[in-house]
N, C-alpha and C positions, 0 to 999 in steps of 0.2 A: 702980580705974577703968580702967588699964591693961591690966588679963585682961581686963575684962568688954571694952573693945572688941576685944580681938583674938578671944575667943572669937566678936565680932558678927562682926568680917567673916570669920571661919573657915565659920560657919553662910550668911553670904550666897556666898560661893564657892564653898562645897558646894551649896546649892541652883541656883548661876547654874549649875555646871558640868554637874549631873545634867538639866539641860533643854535645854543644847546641841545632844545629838541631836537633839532635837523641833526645833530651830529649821532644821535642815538636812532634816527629814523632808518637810516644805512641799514642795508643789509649785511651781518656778521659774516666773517669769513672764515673758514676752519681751517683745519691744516689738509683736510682730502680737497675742497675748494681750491687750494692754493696750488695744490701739489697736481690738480687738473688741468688748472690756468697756468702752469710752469712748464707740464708736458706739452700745452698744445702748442707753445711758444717754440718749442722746437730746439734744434741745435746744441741739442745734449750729445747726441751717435746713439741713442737707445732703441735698442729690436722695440719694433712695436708691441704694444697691449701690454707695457707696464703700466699698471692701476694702482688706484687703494682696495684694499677689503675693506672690509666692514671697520668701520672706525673703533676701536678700542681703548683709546687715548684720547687725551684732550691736547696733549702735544705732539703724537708722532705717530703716522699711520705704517701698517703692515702693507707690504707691496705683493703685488701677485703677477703674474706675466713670466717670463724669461729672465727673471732676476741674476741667474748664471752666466748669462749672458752681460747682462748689466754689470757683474761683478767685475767681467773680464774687461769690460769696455772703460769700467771707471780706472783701474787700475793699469791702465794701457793708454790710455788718452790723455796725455799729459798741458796739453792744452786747453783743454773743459776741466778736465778732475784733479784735485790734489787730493792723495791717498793721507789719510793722519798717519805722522808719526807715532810712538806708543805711547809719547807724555800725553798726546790729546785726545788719547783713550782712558786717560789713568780713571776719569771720572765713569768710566763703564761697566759696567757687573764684571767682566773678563776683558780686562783689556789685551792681553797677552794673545788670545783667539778671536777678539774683536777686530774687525775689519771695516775703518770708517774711509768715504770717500766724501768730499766738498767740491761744490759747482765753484768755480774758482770766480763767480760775480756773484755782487753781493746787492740785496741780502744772500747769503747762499742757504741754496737745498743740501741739507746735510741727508746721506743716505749711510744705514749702517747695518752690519751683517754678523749677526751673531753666529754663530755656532750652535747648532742643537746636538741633543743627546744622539742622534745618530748618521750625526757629522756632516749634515746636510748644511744651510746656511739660509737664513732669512733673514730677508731685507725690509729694514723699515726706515724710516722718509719721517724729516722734519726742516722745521725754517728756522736757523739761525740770525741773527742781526750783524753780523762778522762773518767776514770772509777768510779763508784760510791765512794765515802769515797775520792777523790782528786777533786772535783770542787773548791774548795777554794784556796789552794793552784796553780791548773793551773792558778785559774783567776787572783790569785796575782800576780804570776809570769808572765804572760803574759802583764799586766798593768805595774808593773815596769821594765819589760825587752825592752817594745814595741810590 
């Protein structure tokens, strides 16, 4: 009984290993890729020609378009967007003037809106692994899982 499993997982490491390359062959996906492939999917209620700019981040791109629009949309459509409360701002340079909205399916597109110095508001766009109503439990579990 002994061989036979070591021979199994000898055959399963052989074939995980021989696929390896393939798994790194994939073309990389970013968060402006993603955040393309999310608008084109539709069924957000987004004014057209929300975009990325020029990428800035490796986590979270800047939005250009009608973002005021977006703002209003996120915050009024209660069936696509969950508005963050202020605890799930706390992690934000200003939470207090921070305005975050979450695509209520998950993974969810988190979109978020700072405040600038002359009270304007810019929007920037990242992908979460949790949907609104489970950050807490992801984060616990991630901390005690590793």
């Amino acid at each position: 009984m002994l061989g036979l499993r070591i021979r199994l997982e000898a055959v399963v490491l052989a074939l995980g290993s021989s696929m390896l390359p393939h798994a790194f062959a994939a073309d990389a996906h970013t968060v402006e890729s993603n955040l393309e492939y999310r608008l084109a999917l539709g069924g957000l209620g987004l004014p057209a020609g929300i975009k990325a700019d020029a990428l800035e981040s490796n986590r979270a791109v800047r939005l250009s378009g009608d973002t005021n629009q977006f703002l209003q949309e996120c915050q009024t459509d209660s069936k696509v967007w969950h508005t963050d409360p202020l605890w799930e701002r706390l992690f934000h340079g200003s939470p207090r003037s921070t305005i975050g909205c979450r695509e209520k399916t998950n993974p969810s597109l988190h979109v978020v809106f700072y405040k600038t110095r002359d009270g304007a508001r810019e929007a920037w766009a990242h992908f979460d692994t949790y949907g609104p109503g489970n950050f807490i439990f992801t984060q616990v579990k991630y901390f005690v899982t590793g």
